[in-house]
N, CA, C and O of each residue as an XYZ file, in Angstrom:
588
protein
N       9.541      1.301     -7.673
C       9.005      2.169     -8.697
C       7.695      1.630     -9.268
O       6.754      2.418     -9.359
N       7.525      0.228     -9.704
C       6.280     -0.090    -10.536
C       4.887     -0.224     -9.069
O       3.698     -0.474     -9.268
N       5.470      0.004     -7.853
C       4.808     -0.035     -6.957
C       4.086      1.460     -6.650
O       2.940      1.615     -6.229
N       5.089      2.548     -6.983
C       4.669      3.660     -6.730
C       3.401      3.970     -8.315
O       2.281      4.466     -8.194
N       3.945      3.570     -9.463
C       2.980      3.959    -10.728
C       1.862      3.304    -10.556
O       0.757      3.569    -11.029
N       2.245      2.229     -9.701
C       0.888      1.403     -9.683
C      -0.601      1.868     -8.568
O      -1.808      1.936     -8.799
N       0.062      2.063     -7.585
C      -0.798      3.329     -6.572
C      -1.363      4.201     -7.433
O      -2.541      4.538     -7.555
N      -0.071      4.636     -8.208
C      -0.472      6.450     -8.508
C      -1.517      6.058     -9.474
O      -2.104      7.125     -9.654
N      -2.183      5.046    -10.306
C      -2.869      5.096    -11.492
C      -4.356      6.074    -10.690
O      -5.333      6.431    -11.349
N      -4.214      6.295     -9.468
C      -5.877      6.284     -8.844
C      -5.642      7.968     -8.258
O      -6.522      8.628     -7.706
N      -4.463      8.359     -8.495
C      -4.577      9.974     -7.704
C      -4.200     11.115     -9.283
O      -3.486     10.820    -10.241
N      -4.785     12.087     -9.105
C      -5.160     12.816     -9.686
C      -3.855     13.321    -10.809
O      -3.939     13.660    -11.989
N      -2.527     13.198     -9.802
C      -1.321     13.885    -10.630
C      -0.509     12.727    -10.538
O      -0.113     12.171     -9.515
N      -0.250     12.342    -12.059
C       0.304     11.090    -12.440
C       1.946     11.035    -12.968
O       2.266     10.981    -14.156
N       2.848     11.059    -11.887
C       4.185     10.986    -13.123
C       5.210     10.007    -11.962
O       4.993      9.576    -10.830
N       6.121      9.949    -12.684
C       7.469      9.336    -12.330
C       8.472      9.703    -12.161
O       9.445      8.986    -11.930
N       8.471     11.224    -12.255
C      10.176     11.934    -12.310
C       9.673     12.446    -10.918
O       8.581     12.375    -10.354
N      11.193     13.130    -10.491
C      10.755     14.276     -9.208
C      12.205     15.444     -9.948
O      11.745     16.310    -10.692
N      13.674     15.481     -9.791
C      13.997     16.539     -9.713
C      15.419     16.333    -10.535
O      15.544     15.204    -11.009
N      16.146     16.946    -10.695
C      17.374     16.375    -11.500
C      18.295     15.625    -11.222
O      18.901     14.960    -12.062
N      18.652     15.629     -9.355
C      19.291     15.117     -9.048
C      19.204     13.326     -8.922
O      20.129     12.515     -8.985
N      17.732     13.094     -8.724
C      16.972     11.640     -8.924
C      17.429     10.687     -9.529
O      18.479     11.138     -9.071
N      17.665      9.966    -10.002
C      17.721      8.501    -10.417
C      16.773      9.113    -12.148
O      15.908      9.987    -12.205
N      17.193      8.502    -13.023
C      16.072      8.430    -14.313
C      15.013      7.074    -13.616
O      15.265      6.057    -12.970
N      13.760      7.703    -14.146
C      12.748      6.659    -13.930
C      11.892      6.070    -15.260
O      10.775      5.568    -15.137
N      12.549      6.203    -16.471
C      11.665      6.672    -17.213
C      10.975      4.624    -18.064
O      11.672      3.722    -18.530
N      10.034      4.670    -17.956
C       9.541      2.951    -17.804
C      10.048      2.037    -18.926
O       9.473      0.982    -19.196
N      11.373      2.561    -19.711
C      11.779      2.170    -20.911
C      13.216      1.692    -20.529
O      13.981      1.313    -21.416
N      13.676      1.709    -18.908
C      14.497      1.746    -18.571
C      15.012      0.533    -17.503
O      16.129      0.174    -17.132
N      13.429      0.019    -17.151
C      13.604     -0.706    -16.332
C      13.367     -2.676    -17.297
O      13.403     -2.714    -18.527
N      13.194     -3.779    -16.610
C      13.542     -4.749    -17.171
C      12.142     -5.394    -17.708
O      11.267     -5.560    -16.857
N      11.952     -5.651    -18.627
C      10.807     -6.062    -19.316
C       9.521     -6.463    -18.387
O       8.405     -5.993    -18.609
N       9.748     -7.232    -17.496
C       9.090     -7.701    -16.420
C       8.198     -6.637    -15.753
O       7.033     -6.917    -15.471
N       8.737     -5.381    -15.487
C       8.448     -4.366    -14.927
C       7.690     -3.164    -15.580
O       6.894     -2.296    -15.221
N       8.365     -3.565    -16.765
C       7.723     -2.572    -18.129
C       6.702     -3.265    -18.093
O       5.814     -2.491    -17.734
N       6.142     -4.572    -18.296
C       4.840     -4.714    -18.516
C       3.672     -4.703    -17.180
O       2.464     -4.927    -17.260
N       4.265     -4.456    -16.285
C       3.403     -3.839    -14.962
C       3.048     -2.576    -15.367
O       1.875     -2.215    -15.458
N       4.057     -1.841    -15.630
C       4.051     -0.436    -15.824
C       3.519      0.027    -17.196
O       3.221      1.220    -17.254
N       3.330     -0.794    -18.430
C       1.890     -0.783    -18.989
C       1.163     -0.813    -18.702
O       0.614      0.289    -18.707
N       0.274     -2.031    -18.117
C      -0.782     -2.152    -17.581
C      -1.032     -1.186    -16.549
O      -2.255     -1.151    -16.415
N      -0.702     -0.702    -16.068
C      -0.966      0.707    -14.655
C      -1.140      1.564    -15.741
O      -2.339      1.676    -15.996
N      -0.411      2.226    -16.497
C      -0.583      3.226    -17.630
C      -2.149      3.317    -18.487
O      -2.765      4.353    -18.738
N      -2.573      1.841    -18.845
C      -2.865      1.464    -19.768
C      -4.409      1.450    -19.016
O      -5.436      1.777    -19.611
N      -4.358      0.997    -17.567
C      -5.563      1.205    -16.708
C      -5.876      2.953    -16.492
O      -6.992      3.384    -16.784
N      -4.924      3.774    -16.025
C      -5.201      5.129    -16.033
C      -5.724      6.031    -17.326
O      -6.121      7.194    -17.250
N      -5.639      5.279    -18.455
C      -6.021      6.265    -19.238
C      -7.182      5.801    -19.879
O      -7.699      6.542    -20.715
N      -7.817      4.413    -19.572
C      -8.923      3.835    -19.768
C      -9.783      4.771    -18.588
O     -10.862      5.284    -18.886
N      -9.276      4.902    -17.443
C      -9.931      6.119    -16.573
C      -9.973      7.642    -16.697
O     -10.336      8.409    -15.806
N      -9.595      7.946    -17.804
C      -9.352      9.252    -17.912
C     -10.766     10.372    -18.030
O     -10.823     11.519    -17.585
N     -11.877      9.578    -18.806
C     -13.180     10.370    -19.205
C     -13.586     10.529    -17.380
O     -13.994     11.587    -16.901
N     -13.373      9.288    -16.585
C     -13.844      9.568    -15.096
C     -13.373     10.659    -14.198
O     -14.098     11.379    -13.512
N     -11.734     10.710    -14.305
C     -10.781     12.302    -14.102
C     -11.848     13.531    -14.538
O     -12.442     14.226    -13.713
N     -11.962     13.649    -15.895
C     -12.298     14.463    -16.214
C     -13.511     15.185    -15.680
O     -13.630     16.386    -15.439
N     -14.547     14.030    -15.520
C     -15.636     14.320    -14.492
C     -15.970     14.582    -13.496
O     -16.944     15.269    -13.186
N     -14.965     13.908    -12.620
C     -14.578     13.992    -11.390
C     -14.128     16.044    -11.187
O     -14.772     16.973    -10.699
N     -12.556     15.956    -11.938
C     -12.788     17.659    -12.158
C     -13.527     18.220    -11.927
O     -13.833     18.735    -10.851
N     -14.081     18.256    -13.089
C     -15.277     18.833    -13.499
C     -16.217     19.006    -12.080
O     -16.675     20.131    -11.878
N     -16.481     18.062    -11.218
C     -17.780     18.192    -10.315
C     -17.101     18.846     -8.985
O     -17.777     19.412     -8.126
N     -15.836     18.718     -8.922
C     -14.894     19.689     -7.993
C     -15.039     20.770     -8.327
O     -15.788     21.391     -7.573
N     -14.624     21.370     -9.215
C     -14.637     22.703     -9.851
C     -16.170     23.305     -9.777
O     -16.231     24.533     -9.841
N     -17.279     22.669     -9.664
C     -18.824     23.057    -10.006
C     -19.272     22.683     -8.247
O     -19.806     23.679     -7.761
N     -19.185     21.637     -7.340
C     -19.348     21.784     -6.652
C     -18.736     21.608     -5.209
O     -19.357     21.548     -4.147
N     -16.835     21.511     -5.498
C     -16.248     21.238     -4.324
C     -15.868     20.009     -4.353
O     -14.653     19.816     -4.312
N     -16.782     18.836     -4.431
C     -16.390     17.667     -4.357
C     -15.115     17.296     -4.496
O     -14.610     17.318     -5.618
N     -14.311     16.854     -3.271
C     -13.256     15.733     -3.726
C     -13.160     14.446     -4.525
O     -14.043     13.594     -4.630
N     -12.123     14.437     -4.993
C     -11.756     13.881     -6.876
C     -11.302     12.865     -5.539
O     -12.251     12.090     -5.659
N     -10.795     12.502     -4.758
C      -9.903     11.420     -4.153
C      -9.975     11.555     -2.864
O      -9.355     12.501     -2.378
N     -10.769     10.626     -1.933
C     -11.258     10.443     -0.718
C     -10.902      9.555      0.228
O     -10.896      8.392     -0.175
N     -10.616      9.713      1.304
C     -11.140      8.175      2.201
C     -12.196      7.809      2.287
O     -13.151      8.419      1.807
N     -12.296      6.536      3.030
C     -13.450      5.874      2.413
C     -14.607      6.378      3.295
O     -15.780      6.476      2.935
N     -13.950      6.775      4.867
C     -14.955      7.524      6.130
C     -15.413      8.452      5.355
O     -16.613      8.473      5.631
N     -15.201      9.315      4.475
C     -15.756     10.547      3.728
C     -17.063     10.155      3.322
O     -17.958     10.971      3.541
N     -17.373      9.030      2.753
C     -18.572      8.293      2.332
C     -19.508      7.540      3.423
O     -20.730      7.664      3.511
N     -18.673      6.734      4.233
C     -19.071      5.396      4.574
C     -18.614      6.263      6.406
O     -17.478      5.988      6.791
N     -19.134      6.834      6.992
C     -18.394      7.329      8.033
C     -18.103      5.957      9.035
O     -17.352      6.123      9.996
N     -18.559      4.939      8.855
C     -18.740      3.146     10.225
C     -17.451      3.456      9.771
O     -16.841      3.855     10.763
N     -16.479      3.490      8.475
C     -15.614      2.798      8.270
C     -14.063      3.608      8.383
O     -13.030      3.436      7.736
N     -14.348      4.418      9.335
C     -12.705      5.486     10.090
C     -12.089      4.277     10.080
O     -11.379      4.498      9.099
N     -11.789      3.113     10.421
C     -10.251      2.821     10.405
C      -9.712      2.098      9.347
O      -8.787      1.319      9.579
N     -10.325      2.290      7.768
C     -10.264      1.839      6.490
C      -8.880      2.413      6.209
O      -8.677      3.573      5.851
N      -7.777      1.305      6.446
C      -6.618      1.541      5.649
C      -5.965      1.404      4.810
O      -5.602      0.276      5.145
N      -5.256      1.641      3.605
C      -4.934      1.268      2.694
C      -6.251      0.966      1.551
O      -6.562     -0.079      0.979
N      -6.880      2.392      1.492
C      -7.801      1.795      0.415
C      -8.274      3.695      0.071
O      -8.047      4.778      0.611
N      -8.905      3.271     -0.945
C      -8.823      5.451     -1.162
C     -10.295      5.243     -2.011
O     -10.475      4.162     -2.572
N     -11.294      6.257     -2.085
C     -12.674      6.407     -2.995
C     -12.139      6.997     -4.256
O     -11.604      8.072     -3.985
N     -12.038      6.566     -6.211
C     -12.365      7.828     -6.445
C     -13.482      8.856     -6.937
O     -14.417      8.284     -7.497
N     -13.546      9.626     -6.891
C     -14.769      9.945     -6.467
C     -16.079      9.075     -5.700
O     -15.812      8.874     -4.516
N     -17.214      8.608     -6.054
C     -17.949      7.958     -4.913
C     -18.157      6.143     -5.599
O     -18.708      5.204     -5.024
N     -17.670      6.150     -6.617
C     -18.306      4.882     -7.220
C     -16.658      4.006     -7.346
O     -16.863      2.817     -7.591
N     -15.797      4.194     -7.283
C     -14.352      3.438     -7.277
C     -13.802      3.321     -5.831
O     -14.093      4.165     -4.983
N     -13.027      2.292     -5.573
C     -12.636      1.862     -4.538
C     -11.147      0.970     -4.914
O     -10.893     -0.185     -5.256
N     -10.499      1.988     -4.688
C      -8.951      1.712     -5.150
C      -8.207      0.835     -3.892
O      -8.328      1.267     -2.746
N      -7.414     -0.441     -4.151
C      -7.083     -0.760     -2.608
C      -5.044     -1.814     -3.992
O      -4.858     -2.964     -4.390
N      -4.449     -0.899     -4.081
C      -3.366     -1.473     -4.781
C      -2.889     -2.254     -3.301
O      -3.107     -2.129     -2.096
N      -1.934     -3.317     -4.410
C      -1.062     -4.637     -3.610
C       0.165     -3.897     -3.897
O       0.827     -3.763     -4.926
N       0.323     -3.318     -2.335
C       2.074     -2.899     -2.376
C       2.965     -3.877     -1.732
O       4.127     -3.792     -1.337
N       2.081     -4.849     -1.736
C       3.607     -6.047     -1.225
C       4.119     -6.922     -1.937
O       3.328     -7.650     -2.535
N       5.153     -7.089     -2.068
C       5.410     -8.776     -2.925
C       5.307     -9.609     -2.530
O       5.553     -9.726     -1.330
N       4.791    -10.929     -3.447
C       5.282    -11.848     -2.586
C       3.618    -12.464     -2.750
O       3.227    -13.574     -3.114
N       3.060    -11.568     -2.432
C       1.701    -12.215     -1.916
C       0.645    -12.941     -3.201
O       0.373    -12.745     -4.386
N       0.362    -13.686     -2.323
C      -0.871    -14.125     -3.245
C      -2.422    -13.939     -3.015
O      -3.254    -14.182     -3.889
N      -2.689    -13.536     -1.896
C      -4.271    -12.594     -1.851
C      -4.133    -11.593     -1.332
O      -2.995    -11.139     -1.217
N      -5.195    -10.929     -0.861
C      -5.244     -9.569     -0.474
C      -7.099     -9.777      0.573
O      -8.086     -9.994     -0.131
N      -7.178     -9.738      1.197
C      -8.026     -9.073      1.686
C      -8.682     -8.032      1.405
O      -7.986     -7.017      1.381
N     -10.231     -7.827      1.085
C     -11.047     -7.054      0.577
C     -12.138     -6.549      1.601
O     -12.859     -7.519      1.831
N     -12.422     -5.826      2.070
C     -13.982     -5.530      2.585
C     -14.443     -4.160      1.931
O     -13.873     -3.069      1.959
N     -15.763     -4.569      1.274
C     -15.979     -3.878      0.820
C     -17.405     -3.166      1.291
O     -18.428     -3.790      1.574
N     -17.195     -1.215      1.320
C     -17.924     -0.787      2.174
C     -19.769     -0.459      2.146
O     -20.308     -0.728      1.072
N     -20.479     -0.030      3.022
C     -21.928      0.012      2.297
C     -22.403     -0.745      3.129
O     -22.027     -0.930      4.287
N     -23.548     -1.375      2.371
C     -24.425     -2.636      2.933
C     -25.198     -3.427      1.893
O     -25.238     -3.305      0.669
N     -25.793     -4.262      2.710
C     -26.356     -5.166      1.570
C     -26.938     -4.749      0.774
O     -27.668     -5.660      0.382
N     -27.225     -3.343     -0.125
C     -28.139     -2.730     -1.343
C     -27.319     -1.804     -1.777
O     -27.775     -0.747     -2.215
N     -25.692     -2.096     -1.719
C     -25.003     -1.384     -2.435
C     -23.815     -2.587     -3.461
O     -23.431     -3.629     -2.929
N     -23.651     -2.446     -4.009
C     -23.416     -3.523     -5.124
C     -21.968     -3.084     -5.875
O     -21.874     -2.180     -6.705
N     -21.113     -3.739     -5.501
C     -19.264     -3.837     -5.711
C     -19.395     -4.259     -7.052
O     -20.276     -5.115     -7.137
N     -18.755     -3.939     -8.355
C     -18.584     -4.993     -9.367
C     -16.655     -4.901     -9.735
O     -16.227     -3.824    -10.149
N     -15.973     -5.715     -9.598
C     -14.541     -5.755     -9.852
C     -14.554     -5.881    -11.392
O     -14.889     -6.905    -11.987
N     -14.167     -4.768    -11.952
C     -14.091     -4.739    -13.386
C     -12.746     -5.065    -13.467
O     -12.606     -5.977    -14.281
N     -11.358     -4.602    -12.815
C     -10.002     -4.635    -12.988
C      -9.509     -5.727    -13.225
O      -8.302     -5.513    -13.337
N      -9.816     -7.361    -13.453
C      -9.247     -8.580    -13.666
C     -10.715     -8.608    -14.788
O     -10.895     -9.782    -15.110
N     -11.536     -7.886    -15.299
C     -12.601     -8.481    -16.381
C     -13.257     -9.978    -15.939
O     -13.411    -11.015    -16.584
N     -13.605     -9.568    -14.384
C     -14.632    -10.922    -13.806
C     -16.103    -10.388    -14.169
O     -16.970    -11.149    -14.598
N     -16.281     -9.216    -13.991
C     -17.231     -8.659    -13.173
C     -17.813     -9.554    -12.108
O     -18.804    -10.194    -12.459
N     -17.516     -9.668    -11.255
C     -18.062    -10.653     -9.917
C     -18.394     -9.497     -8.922
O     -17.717     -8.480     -8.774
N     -19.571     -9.823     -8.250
C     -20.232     -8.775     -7.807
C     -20.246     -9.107     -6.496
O     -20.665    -10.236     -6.243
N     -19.809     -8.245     -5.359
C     -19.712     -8.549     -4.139
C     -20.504     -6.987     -3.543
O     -20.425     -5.820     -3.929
N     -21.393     -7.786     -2.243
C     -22.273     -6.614     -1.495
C     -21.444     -5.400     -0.594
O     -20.227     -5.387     -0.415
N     -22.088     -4.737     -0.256
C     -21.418     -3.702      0.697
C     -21.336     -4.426      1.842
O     -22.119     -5.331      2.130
N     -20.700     -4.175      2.304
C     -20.653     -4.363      3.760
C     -20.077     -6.200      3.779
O     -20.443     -6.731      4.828
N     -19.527     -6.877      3.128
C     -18.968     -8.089      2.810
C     -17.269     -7.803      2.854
O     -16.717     -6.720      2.662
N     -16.558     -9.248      3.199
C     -14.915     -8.818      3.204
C     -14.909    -10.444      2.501
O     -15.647    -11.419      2.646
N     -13.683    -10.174      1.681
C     -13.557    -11.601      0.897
C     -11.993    -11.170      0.763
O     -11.483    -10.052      0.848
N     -11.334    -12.607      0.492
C      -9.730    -12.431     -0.141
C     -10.099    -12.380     -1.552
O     -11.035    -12.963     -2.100
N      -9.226    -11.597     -2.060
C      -9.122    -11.834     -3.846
C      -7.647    -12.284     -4.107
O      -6.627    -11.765     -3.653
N      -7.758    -13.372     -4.945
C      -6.121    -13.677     -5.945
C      -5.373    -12.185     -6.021
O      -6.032    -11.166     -5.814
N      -4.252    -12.143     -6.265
C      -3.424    -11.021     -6.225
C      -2.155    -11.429     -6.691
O      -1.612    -12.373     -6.116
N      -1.448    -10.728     -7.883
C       0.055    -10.449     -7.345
C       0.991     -9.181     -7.476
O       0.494     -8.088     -7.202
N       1.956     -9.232     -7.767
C       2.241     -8.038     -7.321
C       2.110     -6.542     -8.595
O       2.682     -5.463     -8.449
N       1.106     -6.972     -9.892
C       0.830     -6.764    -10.420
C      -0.859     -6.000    -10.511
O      -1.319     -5.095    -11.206
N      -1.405     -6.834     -9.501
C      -2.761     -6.700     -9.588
C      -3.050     -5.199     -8.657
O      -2.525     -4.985     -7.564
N      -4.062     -4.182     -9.414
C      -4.497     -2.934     -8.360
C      -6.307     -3.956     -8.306
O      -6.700     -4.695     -9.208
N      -6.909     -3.716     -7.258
C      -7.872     -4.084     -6.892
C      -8.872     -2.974     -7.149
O      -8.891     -2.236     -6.164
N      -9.811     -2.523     -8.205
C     -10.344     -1.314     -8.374
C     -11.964     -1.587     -7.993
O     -12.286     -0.400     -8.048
N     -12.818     -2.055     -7.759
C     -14.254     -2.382     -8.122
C     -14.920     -1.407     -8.257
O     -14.461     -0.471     -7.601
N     -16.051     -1.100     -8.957
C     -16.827     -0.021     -8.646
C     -18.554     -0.137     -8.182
O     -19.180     -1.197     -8.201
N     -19.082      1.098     -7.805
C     -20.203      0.664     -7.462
C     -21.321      1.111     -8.394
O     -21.281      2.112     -9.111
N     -22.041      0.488     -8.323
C     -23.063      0.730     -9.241
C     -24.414      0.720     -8.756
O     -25.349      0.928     -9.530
């Protein structure tokens, strides 16, 4: 579950229930540990919310997809897995595994396009077209944006 909220902070329709027969999911339910993942995912999505809105907004005015692969942008990069655009300046790549302690990054573009990882408050700035490991655990979504 804190794996699925944690993905979902980056796609457009955000919840945790599905139907009656389901399991309760509701994040008050699960064990402190988990609740505070499931803050922080919460707590990151709605710090993103003015970007949703824009994003909308430029769908509705000109089509644009709100939530992309990354080939949509970057076409070199068709076999980019596990990683989603939103809209053109975010680069969502969540840690759905446990356990781990890095993650592998490449990030797309080239050398005059400019990564900044705001999601751990480094800002550390990595080029397009560069792949680096980042610290990770099973807490961390990997968001950077471009600027």
């Amino acid at each position: 579950m804190r794996i699925l909220l944690k993905a979902g902070v980056w796609l457009p329709f955000y919840r945790s229930h599905a139907s009656n027969d389901s399991p309760r999911r509701e994040p008050y339910l699960f064990p402190d540990d988990v609740q505070a993942i499931i803050r922080n995912a919460i707590k990151l999505r709605y710090k993103h919310i003015p970007v949703f809105y824009t994003l909308f907004y430029e769908h509705t005015r000109y089509g644009d997809p709100v939530i992309k692969p990354v080939f949509y942008d970057y076409p070199e990069y068709l076999e980019y897995d596990g990683y989603i655009l939103v809209g053109s300046d975010i680069l969502a790549r969540p840690v759905l595994e446990p356990g781990i302690s890095s993650q592998p990054v490449e990030f797309p573009g080239n050398e005059e396009t400019f990564w900044y990882r705001v999601d751990d408050g480094s800002w550390v700035v990595h080029l397009g077209s560069s792949r680096t490991n980042l610290p990770v655990n099973i807490s961390t979504v990997i968001c950077p944006f471009k600027l």
